[in-house]
C-alpha positions in Angstrom: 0.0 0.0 0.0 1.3 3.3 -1.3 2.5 5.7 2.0 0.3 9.0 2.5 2.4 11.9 1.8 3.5 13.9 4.2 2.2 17.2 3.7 -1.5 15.4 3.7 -0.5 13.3 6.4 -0.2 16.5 8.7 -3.4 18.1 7.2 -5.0 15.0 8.3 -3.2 15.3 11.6 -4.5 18.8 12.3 -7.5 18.0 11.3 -7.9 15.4 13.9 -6.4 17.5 16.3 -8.8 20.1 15.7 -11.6 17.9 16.1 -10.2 16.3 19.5 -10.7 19.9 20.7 -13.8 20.5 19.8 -15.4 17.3 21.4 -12.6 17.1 24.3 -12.3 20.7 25.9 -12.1 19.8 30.1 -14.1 22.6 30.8 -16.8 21.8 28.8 -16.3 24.5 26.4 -17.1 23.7 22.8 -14.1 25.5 20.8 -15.2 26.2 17.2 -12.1 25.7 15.1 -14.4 24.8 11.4 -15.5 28.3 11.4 -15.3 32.1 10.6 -14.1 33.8 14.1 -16.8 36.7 12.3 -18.8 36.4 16.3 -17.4 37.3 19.3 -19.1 34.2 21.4 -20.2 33.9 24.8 -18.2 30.2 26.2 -21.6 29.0 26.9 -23.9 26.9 24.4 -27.7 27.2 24.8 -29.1 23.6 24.7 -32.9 24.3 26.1 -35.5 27.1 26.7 -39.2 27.5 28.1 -40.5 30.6 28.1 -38.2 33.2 29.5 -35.7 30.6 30.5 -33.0 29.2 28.9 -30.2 26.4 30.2 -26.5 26.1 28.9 -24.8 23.2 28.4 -23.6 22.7 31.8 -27.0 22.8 33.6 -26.9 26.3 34.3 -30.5 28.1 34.0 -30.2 31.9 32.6 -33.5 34.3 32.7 -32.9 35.3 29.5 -33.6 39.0 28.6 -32.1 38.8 24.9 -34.9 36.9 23.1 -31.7 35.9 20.7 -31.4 39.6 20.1 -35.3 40.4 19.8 -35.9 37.3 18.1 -38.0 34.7 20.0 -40.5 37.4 21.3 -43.0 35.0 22.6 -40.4 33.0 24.1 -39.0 29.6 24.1 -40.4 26.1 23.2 -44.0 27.9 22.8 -46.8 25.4 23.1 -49.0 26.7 20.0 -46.0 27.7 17.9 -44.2 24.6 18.9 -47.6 22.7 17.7 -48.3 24.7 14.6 -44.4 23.7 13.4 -44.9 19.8 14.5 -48.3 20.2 12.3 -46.5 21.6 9.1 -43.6 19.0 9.3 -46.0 16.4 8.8 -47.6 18.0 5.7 -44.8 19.9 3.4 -41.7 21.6 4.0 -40.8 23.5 1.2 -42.6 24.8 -1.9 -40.9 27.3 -4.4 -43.4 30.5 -5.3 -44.3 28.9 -8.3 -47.4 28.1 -6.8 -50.5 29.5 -4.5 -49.6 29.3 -0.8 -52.3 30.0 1.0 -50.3 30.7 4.6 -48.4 33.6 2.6 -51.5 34.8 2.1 -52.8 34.5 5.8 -49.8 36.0 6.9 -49.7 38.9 4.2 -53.4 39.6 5.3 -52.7 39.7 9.2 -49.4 42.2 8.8 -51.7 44.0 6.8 -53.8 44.6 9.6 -56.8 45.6 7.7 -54.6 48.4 6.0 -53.7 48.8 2.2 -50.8 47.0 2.2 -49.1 44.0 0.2 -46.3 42.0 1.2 -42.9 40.4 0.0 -41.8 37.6 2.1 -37.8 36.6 2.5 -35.3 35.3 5.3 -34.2 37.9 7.1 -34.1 42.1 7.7 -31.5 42.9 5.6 -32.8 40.9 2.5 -36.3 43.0 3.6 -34.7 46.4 3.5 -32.9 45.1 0.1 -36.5 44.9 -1.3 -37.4 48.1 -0.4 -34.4 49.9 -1.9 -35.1 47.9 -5.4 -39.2 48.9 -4.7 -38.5 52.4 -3.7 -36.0 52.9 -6.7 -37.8 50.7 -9.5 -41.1 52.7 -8.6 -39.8 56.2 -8.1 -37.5 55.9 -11.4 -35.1 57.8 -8.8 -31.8 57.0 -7.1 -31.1 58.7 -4.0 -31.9 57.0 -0.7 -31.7 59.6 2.3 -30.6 57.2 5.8 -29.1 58.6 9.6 -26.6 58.8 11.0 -25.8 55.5 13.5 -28.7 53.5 11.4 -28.1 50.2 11.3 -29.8 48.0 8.1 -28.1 45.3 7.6 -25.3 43.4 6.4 -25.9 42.9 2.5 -24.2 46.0 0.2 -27.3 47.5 -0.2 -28.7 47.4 3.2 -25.1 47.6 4.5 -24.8 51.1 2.3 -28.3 52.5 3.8 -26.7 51.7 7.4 -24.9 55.0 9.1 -22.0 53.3 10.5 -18.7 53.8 9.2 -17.6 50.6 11.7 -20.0 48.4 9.7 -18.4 49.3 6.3 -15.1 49.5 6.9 -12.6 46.8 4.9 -15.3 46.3 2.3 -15.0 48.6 -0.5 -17.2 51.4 -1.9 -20.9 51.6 -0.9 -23.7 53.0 -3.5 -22.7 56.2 -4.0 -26.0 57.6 -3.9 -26.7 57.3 -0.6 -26.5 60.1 2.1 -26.9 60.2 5.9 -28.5 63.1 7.9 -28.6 63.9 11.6 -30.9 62.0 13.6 -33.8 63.6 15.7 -32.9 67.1 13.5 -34.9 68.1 10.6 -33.3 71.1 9.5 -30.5 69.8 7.7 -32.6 66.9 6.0 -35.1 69.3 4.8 -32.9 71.5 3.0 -31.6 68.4 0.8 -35.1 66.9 0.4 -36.2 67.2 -3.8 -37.1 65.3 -6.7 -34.4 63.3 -6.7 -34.6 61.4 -3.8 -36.3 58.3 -4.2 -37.0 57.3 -0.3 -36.3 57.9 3.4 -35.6 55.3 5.3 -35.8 55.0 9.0 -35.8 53.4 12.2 -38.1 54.6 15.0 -35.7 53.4 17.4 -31.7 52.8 16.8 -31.5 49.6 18.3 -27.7 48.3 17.5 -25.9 51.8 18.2 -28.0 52.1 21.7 -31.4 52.6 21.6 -32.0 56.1 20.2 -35.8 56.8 20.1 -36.9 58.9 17.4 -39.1 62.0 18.6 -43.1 62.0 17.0 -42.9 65.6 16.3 -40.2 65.0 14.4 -41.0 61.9 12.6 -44.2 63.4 11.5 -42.5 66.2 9.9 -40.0 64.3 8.1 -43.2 62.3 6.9 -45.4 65.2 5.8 -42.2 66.9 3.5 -41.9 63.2 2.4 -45.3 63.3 0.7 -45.0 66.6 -0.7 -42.1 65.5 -2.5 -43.3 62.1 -3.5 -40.9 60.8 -1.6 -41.4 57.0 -0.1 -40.9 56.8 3.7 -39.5 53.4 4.8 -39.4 52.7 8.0 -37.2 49.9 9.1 -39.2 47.9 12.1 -36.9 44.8 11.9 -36.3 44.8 15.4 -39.3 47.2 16.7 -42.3 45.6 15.1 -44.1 42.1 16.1 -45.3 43.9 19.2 -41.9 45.0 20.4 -43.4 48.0 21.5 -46.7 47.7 22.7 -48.7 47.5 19.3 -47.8 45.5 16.2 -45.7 48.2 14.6 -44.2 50.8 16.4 -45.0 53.3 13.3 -48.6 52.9 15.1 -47.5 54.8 17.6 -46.7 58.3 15.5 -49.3 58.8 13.9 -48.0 58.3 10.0 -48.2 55.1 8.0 -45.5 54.4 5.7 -44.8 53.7 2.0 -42.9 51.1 3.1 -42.3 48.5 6.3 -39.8 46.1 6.9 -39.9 43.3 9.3 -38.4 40.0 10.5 -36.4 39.2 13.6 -39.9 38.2 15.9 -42.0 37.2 13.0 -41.4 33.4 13.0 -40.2 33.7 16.7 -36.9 31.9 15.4 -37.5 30.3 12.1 -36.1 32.5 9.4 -38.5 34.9 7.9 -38.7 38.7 6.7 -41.1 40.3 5.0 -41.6 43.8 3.8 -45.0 45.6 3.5 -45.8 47.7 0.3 -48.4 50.1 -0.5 -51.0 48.4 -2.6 -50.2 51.3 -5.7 -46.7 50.1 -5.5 -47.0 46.6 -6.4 -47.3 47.5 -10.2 -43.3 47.8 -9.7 -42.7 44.9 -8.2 -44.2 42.4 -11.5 -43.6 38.7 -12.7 -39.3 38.3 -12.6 -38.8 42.4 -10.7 -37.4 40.3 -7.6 -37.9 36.9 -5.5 -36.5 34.8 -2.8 -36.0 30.8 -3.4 -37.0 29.9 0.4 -38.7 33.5 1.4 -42.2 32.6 2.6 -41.6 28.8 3.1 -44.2 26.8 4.7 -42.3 26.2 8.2 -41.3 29.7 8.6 -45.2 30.7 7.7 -46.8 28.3 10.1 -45.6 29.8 12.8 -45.7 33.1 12.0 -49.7 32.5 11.4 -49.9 31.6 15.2 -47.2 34.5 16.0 -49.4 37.2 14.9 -52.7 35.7 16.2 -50.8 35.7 19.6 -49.4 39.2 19.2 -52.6 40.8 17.9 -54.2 39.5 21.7 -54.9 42.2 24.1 -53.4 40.6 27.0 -49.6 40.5 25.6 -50.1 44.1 24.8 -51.5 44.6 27.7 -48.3 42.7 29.1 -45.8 44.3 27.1 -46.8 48.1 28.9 -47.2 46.9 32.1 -43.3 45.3 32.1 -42.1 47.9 30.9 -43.6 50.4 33.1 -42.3 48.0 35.7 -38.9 47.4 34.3 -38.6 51.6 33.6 -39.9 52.4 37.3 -36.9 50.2 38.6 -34.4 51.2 36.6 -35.1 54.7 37.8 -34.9 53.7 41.3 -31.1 51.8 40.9 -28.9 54.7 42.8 -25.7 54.1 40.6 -23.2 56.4 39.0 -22.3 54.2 36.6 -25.4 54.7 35.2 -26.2 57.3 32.7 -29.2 57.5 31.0 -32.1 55.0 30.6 -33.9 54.8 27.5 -36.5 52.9 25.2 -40.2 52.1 24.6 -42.2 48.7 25.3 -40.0 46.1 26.0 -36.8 47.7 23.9 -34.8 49.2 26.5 -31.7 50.8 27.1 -29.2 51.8 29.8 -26.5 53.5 28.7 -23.1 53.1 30.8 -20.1 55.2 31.7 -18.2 53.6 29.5 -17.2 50.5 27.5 -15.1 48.6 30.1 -18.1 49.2 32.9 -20.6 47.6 30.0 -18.5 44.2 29.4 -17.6 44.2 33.4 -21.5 44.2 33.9 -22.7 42.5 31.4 -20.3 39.1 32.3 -21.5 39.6 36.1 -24.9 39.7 35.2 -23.8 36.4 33.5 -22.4 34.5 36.3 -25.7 36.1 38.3 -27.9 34.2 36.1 -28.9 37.4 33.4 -28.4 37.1 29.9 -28.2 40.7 28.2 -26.7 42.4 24.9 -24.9 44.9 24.2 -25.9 47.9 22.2 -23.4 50.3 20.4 -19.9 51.1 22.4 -21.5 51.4 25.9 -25.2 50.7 26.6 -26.9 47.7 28.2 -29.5 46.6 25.8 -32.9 44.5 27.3 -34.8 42.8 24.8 -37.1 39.9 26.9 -40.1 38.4 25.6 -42.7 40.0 25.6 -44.1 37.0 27.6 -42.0 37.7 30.9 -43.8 37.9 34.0 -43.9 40.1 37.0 -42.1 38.1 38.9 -39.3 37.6 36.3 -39.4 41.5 36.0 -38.5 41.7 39.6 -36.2 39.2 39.7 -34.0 40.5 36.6 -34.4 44.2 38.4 -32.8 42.8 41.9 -30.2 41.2 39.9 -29.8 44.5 38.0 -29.9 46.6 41.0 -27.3 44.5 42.6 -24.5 44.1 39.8 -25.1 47.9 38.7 -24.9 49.5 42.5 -22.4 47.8 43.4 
């Protein structure tokens, strides 16, 4: 038999190695050495979760106030949604939009809400926002897109260009150069730059990756109105604020306006991937036969639960939930006597606390760990809360004494 040469001898040598630690570590670590180092991870892997509650792979139980950043909104291992996925396994998983799909259709109706809307479904936020550039453009016969400063869109090029970070675009090239970002919260400057030209606004009613920025109604309104009289299409990016984040199904619900355009996904499916992005009814004309389309967007698994997501949503008792928390989670926070506190900030269940400074965030944030209190992070220094929207009073209180005590002392 003919020897294996050396130089794939070693690779194969590595390779075993590589896989010894991964399966082996004595702390009972998993090391991932097969891929991209692109997340900074916790050492902790998330093997089970009911309701608020989530346990690692050690045994160790974690009230969970991340929802996987905003994501599992009615919590974990859901009995209906948990039952409406079981039911669809046993039926199909997969149908390409060839066909009728009559949950597309359910869904589309109840994100519609009884308003004149239309939807495109997809996987994700940013491939939501990337629809509504090509809508905004393709039915505007325009080019410019008008974003803020410190938005955050998403990670494609085109969603990646509409987001107001410099940090998120650095190392990959030129973005479309006919994009431009304005002050947030200030209209004066945005006015003045506001003409035929621009095909669309788009915006988040909260910044929620660079810290939780809320925009102001007066100001949103404005923006809205000049919009219109410019034929201007106003986007507005609910990704991470919509599916009752807020205390109503859309936070846009909650200034008065309704958009051109709305994006969503994160909470839709509570988990499974799905986006979707809502269109005015007159702007579907745009948006024909081979415009645009999405091999797995709106597939059957994803839908099925998103069906029972927004019957759950649209109940109101978790509304009623959702403002009562955060009343509860906003009075405490007021009450924690702290200086390295510095501001506390947010709507519904999308909250805030903004730090003194960077090292105080990650010192916190890993004490909070060891105390039992999963939380994120949100641009350089703030604390960001993002429980489902199912957590209890009781869970509220707990997380507040485990706040008070890691942030006083």
């Amino acid at each position: 038999m003919n020897k294996i040469p050396k130089n794939i001898q070693l690779t194969l040598e590595i390779s075993w190695v590589k896989l010894y630690i991964y399966t082996h570590n004595n702390e009972g670590v998993l090391v991932m050495t097969f891929l991209f180092q692109n997340y900074q991870r916790k050492p902790i892997e998330l093997v089970n979760g009911e309701g608020c509650n989530v346990t690692d792979q050690l045994g160790k139980q974690y009230l969970d106030l991340t929802s996987g950043i905003g994501v599992s909104s009615l919590g974990h291992h859901h009995p209906v949604l948990t039952k409406a996925l079981k039911d669809q396994v046993d039926k199909i998983w997969h149908t390409s939009n060839l066909y009728t799909n009559s949950l597309q259709e359910s869904v589309a109706e109840k994100l519609a809400d009884n308003k004149d809307y239309v939807a495109f479904f997809c996987n994700s936020g940013t491939e939501a926002n990337e629809a509504a550039l090509k809508l905004a453009k393709k039915a505007t016969g325009r080019n410019k897109v008008f974003s803020f400063q410190q938005s955050f869109h998403g990670r494609t090029y085109g969603a990646m260009s509409l987001t107001g970070q410099s940090s998120i675009q650095q190392g990959f090239g030129p973005m479309l150069d006919d994009v431009s970002y304005f002050p947030f919260n200030d209209i004066e400057e945005i006015a003045e730059s506001l003409n035929h030209e621009v095909a669309a606004v788009i915006v988040e009613l909260i910044q929620g990756e660079s810290g939780i920025h809320v925009a102001y109604k007066g100001w949103i309104k404005e923006l809205f109105k000049l919009c219109q009289k410019q034929g201007i299409l106003f986007i507005v990016d609910e990704v991470q604020t919509g599916i009752g984040r807020t205390g109503t199904l859309f936070a846009y619900e909650q200034y008065d306006i309704e958009p051109d355009i709305i994006t969503s996904a994160k909470a839709l499916a509570n988990g499974l991937p799905l986006g979707a992005m809502l269109g005015k009814t007159y702007l579907a004309a745009s948006f024909g036969p081979g415009s645009h389309g999405s091999t797995f967007g709106g597939n059957p698994l994803a839908l099925s639960v998103a069906d029972k997501v927004l019957d759950l949503v649209k109940q109101p008792e978790l509304m009623e939930n959702v403002c009562q928390r955060s009343t509860q989670f906003f009075n405490g926070l007021k009450q924690i006597s702290s200086k390295k506190i510095i501001d506390i900030r947010g709507k519904g269940l999308m909250i805030g606390i903004e730090l003194s400074d960077s090292l105080v965030l990650a010192s916190v944030m890993n004490t909070l760990e060891k105390q039992g209190l999963l939380t994120l992070k949100a641009g350089k220094n703030v604390l960001r809360l993002l429980p489902p929207l199912t957590i209890s009073q009781e869970e509220v209180a707990l997380a507040l004494a485990i706040l008070e005590k890691v942030l006083a002392g």
